[in-house]
VEXDREN-2710 file (C-alpha; in Angstrom, 1 decimal):
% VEXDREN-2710
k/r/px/py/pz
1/UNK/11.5/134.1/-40.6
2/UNK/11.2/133.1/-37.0
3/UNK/7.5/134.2/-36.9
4/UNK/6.7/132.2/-39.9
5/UNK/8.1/129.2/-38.6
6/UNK/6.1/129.6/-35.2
7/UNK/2.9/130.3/-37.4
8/UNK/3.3/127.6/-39.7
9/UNK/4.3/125.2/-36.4
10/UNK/0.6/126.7/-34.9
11/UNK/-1.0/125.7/-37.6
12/UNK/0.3/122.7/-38.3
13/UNK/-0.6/121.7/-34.5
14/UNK/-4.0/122.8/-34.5
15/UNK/-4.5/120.7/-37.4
16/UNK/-2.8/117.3/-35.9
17/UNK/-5.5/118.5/-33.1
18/UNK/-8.5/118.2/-35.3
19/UNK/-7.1/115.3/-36.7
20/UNK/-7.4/113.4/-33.0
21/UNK/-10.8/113.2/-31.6
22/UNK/-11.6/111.0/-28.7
23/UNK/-10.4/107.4/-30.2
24/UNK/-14.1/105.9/-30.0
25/UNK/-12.6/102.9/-31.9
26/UNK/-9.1/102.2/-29.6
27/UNK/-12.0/102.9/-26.7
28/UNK/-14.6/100.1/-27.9
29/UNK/-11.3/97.6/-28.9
30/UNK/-10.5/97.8/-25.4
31/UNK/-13.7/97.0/-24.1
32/UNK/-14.6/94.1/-26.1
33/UNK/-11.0/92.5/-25.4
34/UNK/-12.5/92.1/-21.5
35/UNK/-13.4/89.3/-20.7
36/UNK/-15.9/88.7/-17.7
37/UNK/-15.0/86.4/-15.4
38/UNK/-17.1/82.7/-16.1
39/UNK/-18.3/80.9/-12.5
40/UNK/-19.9/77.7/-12.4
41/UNK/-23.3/77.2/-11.3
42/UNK/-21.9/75.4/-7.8
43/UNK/-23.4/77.3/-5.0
44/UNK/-22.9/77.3/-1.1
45/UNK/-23.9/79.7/1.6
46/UNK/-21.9/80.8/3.9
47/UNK/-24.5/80.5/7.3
48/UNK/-25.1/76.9/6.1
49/UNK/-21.5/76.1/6.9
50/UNK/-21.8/78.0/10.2
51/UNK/-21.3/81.7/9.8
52/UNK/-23.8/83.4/12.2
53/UNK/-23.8/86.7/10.9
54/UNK/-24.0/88.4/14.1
55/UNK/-21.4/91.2/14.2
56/UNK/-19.7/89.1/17.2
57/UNK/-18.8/85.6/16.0
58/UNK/-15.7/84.9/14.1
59/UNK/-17.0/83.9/10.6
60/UNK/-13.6/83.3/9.1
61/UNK/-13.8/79.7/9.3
62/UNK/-16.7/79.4/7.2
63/UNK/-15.5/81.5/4.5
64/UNK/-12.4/79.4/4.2
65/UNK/-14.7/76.5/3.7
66/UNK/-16.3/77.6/1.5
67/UNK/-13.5/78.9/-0.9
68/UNK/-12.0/75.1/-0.1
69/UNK/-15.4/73.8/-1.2
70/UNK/-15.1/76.0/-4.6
71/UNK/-12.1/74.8/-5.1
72/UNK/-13.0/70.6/-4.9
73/UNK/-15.8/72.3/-7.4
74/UNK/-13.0/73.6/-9.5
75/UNK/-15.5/77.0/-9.1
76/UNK/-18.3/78.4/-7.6
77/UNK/-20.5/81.0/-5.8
78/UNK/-20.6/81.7/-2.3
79/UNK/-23.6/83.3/-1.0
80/UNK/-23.6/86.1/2.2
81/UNK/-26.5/86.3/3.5
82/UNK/-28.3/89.8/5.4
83/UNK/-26.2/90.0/8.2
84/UNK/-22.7/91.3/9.7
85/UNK/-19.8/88.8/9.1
86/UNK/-16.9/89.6/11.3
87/UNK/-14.1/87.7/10.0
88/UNK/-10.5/87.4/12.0
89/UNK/-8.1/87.7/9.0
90/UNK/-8.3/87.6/5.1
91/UNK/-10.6/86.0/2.6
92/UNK/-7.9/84.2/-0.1
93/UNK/-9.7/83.4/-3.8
94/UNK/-9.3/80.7/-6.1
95/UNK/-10.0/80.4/-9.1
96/UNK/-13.7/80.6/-10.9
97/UNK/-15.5/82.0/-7.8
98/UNK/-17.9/84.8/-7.1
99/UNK/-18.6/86.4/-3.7
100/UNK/-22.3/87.4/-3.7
101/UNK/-22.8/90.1/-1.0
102/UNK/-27.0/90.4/-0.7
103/UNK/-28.7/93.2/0.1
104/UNK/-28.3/94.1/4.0
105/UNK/-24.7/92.1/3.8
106/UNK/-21.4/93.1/5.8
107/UNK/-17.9/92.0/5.8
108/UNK/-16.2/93.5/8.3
109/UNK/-12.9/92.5/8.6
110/UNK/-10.5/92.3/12.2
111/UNK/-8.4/95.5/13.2
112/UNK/-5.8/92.9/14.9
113/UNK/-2.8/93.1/12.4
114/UNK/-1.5/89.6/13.8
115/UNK/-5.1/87.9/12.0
116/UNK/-3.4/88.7/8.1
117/UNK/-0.3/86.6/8.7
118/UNK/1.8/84.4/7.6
119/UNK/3.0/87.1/5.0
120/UNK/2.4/87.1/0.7
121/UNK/3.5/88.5/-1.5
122/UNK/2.5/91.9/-2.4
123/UNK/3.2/95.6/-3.4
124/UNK/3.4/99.0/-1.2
125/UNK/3.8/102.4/-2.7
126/UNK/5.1/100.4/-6.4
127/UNK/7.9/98.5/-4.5
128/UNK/7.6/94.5/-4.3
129/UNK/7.3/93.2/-0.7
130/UNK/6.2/90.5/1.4
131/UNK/4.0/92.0/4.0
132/UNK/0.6/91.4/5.7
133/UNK/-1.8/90.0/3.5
134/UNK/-4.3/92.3/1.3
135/UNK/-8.0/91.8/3.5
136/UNK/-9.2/90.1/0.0
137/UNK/-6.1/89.1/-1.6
138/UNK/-6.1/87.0/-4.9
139/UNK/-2.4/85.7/-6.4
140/UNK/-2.5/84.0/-9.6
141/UNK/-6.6/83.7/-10.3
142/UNK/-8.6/83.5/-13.3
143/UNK/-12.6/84.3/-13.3
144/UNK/-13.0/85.7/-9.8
145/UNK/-15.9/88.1/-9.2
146/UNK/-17.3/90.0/-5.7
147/UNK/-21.0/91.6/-7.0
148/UNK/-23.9/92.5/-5.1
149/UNK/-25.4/95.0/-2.6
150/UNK/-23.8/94.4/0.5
151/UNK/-20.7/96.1/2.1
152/UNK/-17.1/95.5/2.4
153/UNK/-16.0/97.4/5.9
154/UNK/-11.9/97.2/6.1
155/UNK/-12.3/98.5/9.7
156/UNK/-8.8/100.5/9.1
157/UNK/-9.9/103.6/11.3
158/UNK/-8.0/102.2/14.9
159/UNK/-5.4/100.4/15.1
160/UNK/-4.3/100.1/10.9
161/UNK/-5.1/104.0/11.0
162/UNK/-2.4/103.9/13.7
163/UNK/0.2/102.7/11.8
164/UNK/0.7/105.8/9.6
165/UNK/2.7/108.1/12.1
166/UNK/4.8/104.8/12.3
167/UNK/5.8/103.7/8.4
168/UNK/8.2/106.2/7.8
169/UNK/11.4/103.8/8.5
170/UNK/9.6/101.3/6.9
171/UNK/8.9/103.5/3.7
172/UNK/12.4/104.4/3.4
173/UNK/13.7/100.9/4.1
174/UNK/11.6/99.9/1.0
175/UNK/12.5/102.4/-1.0
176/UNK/16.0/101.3/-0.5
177/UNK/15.8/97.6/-1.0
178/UNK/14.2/98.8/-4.3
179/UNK/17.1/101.2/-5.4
180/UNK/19.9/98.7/-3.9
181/UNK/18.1/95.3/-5.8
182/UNK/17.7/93.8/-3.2
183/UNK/15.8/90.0/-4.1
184/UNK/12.0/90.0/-3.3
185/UNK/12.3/86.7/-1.5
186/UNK/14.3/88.9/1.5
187/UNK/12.3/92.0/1.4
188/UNK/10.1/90.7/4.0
189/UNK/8.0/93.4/6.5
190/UNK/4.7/92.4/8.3
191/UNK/5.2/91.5/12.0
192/UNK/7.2/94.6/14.2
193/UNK/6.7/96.6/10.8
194/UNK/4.1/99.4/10.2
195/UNK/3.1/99.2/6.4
196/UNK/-0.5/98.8/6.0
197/UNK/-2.2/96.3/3.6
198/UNK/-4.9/96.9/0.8
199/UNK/-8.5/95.9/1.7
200/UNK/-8.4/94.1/-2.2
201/UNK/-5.8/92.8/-4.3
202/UNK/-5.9/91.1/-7.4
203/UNK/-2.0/90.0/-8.2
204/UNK/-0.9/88.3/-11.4
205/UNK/-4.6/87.6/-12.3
206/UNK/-7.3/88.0/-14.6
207/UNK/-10.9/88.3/-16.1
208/UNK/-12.2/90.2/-12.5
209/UNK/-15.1/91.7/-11.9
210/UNK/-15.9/94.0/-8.8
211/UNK/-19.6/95.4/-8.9
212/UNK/-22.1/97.3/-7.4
213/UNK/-21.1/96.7/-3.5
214/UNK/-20.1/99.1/-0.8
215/UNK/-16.1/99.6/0.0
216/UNK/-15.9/101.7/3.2
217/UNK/-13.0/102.0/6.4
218/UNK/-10.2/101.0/4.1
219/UNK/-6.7/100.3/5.7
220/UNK/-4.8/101.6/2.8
221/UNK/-5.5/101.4/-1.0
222/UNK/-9.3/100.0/-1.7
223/UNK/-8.5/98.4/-4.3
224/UNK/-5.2/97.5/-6.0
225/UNK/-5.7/95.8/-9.6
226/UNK/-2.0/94.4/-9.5
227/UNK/0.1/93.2/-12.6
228/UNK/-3.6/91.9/-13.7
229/UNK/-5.8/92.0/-17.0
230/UNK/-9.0/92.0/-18.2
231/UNK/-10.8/94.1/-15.2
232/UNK/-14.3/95.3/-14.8
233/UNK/-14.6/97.3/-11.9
234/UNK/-18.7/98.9/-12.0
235/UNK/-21.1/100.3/-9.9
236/UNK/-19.4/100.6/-6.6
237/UNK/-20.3/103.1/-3.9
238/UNK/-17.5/104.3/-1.3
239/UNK/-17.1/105.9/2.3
240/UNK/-13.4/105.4/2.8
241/UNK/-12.1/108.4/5.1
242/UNK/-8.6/106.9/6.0
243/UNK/-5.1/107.9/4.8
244/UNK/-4.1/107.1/1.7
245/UNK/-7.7/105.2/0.7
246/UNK/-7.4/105.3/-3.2
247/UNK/-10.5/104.2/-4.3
248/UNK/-8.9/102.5/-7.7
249/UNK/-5.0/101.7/-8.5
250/UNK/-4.4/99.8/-11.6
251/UNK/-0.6/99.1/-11.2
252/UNK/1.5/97.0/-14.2
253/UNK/-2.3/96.3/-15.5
254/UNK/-4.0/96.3/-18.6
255/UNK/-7.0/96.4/-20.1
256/UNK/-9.1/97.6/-17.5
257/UNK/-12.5/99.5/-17.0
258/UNK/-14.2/101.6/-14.3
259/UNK/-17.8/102.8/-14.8
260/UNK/-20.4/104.4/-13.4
261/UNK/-18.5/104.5/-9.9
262/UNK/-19.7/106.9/-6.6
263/UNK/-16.7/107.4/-5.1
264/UNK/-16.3/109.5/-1.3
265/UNK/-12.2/109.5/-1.0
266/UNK/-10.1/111.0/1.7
267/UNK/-7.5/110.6/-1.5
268/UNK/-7.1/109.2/-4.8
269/UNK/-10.2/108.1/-6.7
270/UNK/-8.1/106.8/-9.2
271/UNK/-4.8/106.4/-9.4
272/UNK/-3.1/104.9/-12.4
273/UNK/0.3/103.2/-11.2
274/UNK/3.1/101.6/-12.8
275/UNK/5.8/100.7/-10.2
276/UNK/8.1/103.0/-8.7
277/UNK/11.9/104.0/-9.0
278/UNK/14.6/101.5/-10.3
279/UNK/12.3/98.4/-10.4
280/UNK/9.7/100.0/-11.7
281/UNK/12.2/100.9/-14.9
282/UNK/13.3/97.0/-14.6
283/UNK/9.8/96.1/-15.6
284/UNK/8.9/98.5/-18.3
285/UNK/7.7/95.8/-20.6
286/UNK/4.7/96.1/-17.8
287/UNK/3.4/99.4/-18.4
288/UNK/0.0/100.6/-17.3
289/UNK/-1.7/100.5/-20.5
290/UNK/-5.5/100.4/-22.5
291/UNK/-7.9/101.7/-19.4
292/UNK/-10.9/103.2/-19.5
293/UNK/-12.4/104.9/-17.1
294/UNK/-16.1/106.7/-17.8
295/UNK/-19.2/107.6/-16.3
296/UNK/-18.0/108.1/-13.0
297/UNK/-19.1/110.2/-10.0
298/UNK/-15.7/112.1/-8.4
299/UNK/-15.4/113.2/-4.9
300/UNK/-12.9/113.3/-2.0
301/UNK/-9.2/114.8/-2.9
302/UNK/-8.4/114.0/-6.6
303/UNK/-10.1/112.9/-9.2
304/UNK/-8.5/111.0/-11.9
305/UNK/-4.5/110.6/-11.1
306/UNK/-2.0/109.3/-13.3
307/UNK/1.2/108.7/-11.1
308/UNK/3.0/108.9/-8.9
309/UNK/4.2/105.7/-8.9
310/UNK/4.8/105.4/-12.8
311/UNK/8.5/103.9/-13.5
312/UNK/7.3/101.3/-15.6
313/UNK/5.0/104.1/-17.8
314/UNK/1.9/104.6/-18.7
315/UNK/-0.1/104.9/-21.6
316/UNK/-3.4/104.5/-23.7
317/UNK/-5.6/106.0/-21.3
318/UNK/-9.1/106.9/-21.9
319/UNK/-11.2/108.7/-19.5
320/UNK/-14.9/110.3/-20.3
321/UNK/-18.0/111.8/-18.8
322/UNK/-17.3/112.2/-15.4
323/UNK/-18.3/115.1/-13.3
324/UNK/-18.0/115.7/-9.7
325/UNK/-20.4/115.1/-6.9
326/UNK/-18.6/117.5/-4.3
327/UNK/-15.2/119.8/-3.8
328/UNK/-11.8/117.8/-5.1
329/UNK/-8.0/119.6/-4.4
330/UNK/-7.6/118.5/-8.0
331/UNK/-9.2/117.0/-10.7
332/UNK/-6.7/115.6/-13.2
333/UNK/-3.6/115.6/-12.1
334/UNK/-0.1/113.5/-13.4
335/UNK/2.3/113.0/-11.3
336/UNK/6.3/112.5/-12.1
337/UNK/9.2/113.6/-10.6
338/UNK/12.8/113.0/-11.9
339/UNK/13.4/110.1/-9.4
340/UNK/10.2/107.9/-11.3
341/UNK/11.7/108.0/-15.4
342/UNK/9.4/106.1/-17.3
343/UNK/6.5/107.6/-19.3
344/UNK/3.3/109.4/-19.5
345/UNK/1.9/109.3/-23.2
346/UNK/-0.8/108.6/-24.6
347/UNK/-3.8/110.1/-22.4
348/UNK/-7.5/111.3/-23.5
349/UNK/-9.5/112.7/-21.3
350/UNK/-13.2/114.5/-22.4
351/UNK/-16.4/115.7/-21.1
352/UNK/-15.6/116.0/-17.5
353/UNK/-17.3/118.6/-15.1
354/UNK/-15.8/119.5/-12.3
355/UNK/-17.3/122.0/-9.8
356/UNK/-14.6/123.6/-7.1
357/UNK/-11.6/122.6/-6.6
358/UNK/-7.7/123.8/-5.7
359/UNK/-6.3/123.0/-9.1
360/UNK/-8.5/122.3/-12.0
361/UNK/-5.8/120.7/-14.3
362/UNK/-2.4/119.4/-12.9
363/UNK/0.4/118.3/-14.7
364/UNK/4.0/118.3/-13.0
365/UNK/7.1/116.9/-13.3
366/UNK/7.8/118.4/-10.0
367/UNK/6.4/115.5/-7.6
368/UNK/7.6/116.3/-4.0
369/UNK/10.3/117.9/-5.7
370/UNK/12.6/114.6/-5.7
371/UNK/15.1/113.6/-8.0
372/UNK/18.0/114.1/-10.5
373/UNK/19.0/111.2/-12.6
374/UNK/15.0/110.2/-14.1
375/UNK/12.8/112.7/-15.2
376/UNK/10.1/111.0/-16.9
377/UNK/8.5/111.6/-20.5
378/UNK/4.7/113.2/-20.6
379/UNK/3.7/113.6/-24.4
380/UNK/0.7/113.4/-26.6
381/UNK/-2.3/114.6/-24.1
382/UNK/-5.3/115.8/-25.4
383/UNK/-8.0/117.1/-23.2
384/UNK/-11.2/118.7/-24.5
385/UNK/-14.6/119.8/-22.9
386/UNK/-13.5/120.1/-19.5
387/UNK/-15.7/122.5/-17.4
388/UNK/-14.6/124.2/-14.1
389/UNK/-17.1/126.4/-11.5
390/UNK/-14.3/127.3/-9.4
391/UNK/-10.6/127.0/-8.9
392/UNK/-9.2/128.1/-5.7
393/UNK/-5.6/128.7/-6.5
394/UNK/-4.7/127.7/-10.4
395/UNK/-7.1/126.8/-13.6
396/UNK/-4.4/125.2/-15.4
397/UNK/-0.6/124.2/-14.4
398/UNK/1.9/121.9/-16.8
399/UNK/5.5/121.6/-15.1
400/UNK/8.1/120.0/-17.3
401/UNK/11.2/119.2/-16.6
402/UNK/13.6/121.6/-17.7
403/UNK/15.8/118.6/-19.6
404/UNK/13.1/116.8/-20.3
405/UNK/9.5/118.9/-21.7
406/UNK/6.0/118.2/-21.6
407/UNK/5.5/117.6/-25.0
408/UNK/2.3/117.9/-27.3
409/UNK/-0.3/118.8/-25.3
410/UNK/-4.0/119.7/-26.7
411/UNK/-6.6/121.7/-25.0
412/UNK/-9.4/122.1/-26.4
413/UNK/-12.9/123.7/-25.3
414/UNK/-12.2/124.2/-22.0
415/UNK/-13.7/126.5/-19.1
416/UNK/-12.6/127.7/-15.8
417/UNK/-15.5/130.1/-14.6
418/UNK/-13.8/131.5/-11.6
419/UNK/-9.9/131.0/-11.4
420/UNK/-7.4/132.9/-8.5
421/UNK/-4.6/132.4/-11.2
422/UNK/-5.0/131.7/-14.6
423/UNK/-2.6/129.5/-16.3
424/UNK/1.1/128.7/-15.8
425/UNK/3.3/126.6/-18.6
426/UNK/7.0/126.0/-17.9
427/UNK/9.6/123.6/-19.4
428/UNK/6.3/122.7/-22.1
429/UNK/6.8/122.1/-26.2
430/UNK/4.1/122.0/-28.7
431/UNK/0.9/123.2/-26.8
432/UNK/-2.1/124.0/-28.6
433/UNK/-4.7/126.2/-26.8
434/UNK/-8.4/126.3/-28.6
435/UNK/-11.5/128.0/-26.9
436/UNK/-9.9/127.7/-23.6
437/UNK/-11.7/130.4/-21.4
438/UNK/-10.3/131.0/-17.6
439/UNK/-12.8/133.6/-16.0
440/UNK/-15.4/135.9/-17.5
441/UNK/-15.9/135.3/-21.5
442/UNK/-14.7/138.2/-23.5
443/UNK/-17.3/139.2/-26.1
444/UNK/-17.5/142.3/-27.8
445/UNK/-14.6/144.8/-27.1
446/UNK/-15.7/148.2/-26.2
447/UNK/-15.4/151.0/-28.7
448/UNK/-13.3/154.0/-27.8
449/UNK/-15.7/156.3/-27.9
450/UNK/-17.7/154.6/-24.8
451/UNK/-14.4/154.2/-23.4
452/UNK/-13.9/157.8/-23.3
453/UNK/-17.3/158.7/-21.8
454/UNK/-15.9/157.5/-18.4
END
């Protein structure tokens, strides 16, 4: 009776798996909700208000004046000229502006950790804080746009890169005032404190654009897409070799889309986010939801990442045609713990190529091995034509928790060429495995007659 019930449950699995191909229409809704941002035709240049574009000069004030300028316009588009802008401190948007990086174009921001105070408001490892301010930071903002062909340089290799062997109290103090409730308005780090700021952050805004320019020498995160909606991120190239330089976190955002990106990541290339711990289950009417993410080039330590930061949950994710451009650790990879709770459901991933990595596909409840009270809820994944030259250690690992299982999970057509170890499922329910090869193809089986002649 019991195998008839399994077989029937088999069936009736592969069937619900045939019945969900890639959601082309949920995919195209998204996109089409996205709204890109709409500047007016005021426009200023930056060396006209005295930038010199030297590498040496501080070119801060005239970027402030223009952004003031934009804003008497009610909108606008600053122009950066060829040249290297060193700026002492952070550019701050308004609303309805575009910062056009030309060809030949550098920002390079100030290592001097005093230049991004007084403090704003922000967010470090899915905790609210005040702390220094983001390198571009934007709080509240509609219709903001940075395009072009220049370069972004967070300079976060000295004294930010520093800071690292220092956060630890920091961390855990933050970590605390999250568990303990502790108001926002008194969570306040910056000065005498070692938590390093994102080189972009868009908080509490929306219709963004962020396109075809070069991010490189972040201090932490690249860039942070923060509580915000309606987000094109396109065509951007990165070098960012620091700790912890993420080239993409959407965090409490939704409706978002990142295409036809190079990244070059000492971590992260994505990393879907959705706050952290007890505040992060405070705001679960903020879940990460509706991105898409396609057409993208993978390379540094992981490819796409969902976690670990994820209180709030995450869902309706929709990732396609990507394919790596050099060796990752992992390539997808979800990460929960039972310290996080919250939710993981919801996730369709297709046509990526990966070519050698640690772990081809990651899925753990088992984050740092932290926690008791919260395991979250991973369900509904479906992942098909996924291709693999080489995994180093594992093809495929899913880690549930053992109170709490990783629930409906679809593979289909997927191949690991070379794996060390195979596959390992533990705590898992309802998991359907179609033409999922891990090693050399079986074909014909050999009769027993040639068998016997050896």
């Amino acid at each position: 009776m019991g195998i008839r019930i399994i077989a029937f449950l088999l069936i009736s699995l592969t069937a619900v798996a045939q019945q969900n191909p890639f959601p082309t229409d949920s995919v195209n809704a998204i996109v089409n909700r996205i709204q890109l941002p709409k500047i007016p035709d005021y426009t200023i240049t930056v060396s006209k208000l005295g930038a010199k574009g030297d590498s040496i000069s501080n070119d801060k004030p005239a970027f402030d004046k223009a952004m003031a300028l934009c804003k008497k316009k009610k909108g606008g588009i600053i122009i950066v000229p060829k040249g290297i802008y060193t700026l002492n401190g952070p550019i701050h948007f308004v609303s309805n502006v575009k910062l056009q990086l030309e060809k030949g174009a550098k920002i390079r921001f100030s290592d001097n950790p005093n230049h991004y105070l007084p403090m704003v408001l922000t967010s470090w490892e899915g905790t609210m804080i005040y702390n220094y301010s983001p390198l571009i930071y934007a709080n509240n903002c509609s219709n903001i746009c940075i395009s072009g062909e220049g370069t972004i340089d967070g300079e976060g290799h000295d004294i930010w890169n520093s800071f690292k062997s220092k956060e630890g109290a920091d961390k855990k103090l933050t970590r605390e005032m999250n568990h303990k409730g502790v108001p926002v308005i008194e969570r306040k780090f910056g000065a005498g404190h070692f938590l390093r700021p994102q080189l972009i952050q868009f908080l509490d805004c929306k219709n963004i654009l962020v396109e075809n320019v070069t991010i490189e020498d972040s201090p932490f995160w690249c860039i942070h897409l923060l509580k915000s909606e309606s987000i094109t991120v396109r065509g951007l190239k990165y070098n960012a070799f620091n700790a912890n330089n993420d080239g993409v976190d959407p965090e409490y955002s939704k409706d978002v889309l990142i295409e036809n990106i190079d990244f070059n990541n000492a971590d992260d290339n994505i990393a879907i986010k959705a706050g952290r711990d007890h505040e992060g289950r405070a705001n679960s009417d903020f879940s990460s939801q509706n991105i898409v993410v396609r057409n993208c080039r993978f390379k540094g330590l992981h490819g796409v990442v969902l976690g670990s930061e994820m209180s709030a949950g995450i869902k309706n994710i929709y990732v396609e045609n990507c394919k790596t451009t050099g060796y990752l650790k992992r390539g997808i990879y979800f990460k929960t713990n039972a310290d996080r709770g919250g939710f993981i459901k919801n996730i369709f991933i297709r046509n990526i190529q990966l070519d050698e990595v640690e772990d081809c596909i990651y899925i753990t409840a088992n984050y740092m091995g932290e926690g008791t009270e919260f395991p979250s809820a991973v369900s509904d994944i479906y992942l098909s034509d996924i291709t693999c030259n080489k995994a180093r250690e594992t093809a495929l690992i899913i880690q549930g928790y053992p109170l709490k299982k990783v629930r409906n999970v679809f593979l289909n057509n997927i191949e690991i060429k070379s794996a060390k170890n195979g596959m390992t499922l533990q705590h898992t329910e309802n998991v359907t495995v179609n033409e999922v090869i891990i090693g050399q193809k079986a074909t014909v089986p050999t009769s027993v007659s040639n068998s016997l002649k050896h």
